[in-house]
C-alpha positions in Angstrom: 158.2 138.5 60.5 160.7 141.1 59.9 163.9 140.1 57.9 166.2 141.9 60.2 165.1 140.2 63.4 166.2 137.1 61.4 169.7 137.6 60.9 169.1 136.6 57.1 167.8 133.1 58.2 164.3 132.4 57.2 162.1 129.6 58.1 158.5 129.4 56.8 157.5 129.2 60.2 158.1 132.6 60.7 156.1 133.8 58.1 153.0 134.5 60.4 154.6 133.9 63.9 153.6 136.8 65.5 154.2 135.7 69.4 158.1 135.3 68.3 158.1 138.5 66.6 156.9 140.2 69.6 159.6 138.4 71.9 162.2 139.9 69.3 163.6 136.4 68.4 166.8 136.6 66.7 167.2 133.1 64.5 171.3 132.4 64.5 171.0 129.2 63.2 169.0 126.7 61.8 169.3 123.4 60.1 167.7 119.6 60.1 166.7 119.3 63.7 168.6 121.5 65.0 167.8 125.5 66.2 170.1 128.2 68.1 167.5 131.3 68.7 168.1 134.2 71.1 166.5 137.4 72.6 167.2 140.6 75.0 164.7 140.4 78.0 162.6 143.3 78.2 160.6 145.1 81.2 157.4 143.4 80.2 159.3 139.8 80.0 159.8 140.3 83.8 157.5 138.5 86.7 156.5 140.7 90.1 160.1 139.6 91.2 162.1 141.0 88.9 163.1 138.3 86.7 162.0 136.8 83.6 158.4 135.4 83.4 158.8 131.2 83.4 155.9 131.6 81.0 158.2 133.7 78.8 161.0 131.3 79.4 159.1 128.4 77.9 157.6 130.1 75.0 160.8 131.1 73.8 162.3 127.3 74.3 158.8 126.5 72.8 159.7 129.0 69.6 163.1 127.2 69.5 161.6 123.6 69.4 159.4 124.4 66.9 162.6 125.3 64.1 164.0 122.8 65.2 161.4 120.5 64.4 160.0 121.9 61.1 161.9 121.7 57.9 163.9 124.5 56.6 162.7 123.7 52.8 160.2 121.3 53.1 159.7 118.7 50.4 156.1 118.2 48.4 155.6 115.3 50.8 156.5 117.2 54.0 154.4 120.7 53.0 151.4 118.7 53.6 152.3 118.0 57.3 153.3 119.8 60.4 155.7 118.8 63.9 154.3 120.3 66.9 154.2 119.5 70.4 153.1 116.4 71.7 154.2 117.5 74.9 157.3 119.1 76.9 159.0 119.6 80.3 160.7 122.5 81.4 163.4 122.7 84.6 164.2 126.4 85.9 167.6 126.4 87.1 168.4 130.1 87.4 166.8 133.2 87.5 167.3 135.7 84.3 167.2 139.2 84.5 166.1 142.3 82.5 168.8 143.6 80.0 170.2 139.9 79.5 170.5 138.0 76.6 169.2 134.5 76.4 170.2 132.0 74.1 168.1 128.4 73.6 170.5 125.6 71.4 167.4 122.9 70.6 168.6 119.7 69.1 166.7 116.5 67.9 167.9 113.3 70.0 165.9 110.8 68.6 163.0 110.6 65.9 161.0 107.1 64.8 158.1 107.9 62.2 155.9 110.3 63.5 157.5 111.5 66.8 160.7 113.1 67.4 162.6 114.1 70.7 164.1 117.1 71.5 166.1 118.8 73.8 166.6 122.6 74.6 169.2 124.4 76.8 168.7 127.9 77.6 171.1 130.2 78.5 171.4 133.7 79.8 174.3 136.6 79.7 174.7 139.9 80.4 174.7 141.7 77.2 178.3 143.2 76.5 179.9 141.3 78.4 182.5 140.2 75.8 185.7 141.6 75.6 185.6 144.5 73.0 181.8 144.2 72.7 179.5 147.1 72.9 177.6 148.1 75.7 174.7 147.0 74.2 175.9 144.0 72.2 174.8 140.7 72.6 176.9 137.7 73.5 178.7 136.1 71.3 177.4 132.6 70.0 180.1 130.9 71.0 179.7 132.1 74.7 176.0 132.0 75.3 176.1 132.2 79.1 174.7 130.3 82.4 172.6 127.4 81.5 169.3 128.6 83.2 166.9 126.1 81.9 166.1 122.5 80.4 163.5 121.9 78.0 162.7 118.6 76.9 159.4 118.2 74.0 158.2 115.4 72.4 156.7 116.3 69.1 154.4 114.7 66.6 154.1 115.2 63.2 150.2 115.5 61.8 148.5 116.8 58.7 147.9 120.7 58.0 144.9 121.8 57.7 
């Protein structure tokens, strides 16, 4: 994945994560269970109403979860397993439209050997919207937007193969 859509934060996820790359994830931040990710929705995002895809939605909570999940710099004991989904929930509160920005905040609640709980918010904002912020510009961090979505996963940690 391209350095630049990272915002100089890596995560070996990302190395071959070619379905976030598309999306145009931008990683903000990053740390021990705990992920803030967020992308522009684009014309091809959008379902036969207008508004973005619930599919797209969820994969970008889903791409959230994930870094939340997986260690930044995994120990020799860790490299030798992976957290994914065990399974998840999602609630659509509002519609999102072309042009905005949408921020997902994904933080671990509770863990207990293998399994972990997380939850993600997602949020949406028109971009610019910020005062002195470029037309163009994404919201700030601090003021990701309307909370358009829940996300709730359950993940399980198992060996790579």
């Amino acid at each position: 994945m391209a350095e630049a859509a990272l915002s100089g934060v890596t995560h070996p996820i990302l190395e071959n994560d070619y379905a976030s790359e598309w999306m145009g994830i931008e990683v903000l931040a990053v740390s021990d269970g705990h992920a803030t990710i967020r992308m522009k929705l684009r014309q091809e995002m959008l379902n036969g109403f207008g508004m973005a895809h619930g599919g797209m939605i969820f994969a970008f909570a889903d791409s959230a979860f994930a870094l939340a999940c997986n260690p930044v710099n995994p120990t020799p004991e860790e490299a030798d397993s992976i957290t994914v989904a065990a399974g998840v929930d999602i609630n659509f509160l509002k519609p999102a439209y072309r042009g905005q920005v949408i921020t997902a905040v994904a933080d671990r609640r509770s863990s207990s050997g293998r399994s972990g709980l997380y939850d993600i918010q997602i949020f949406a904002a028109d971009a610019g919207t910020q005062p002195g912020a470029q037309p163009d510009s994404p919201p700030s961090s601090g003021n990701p937007g309307e909370l358009i979505a829940e996300f709730r996963g359950r993940s399980r940690t198992i060996p790579k193969k």
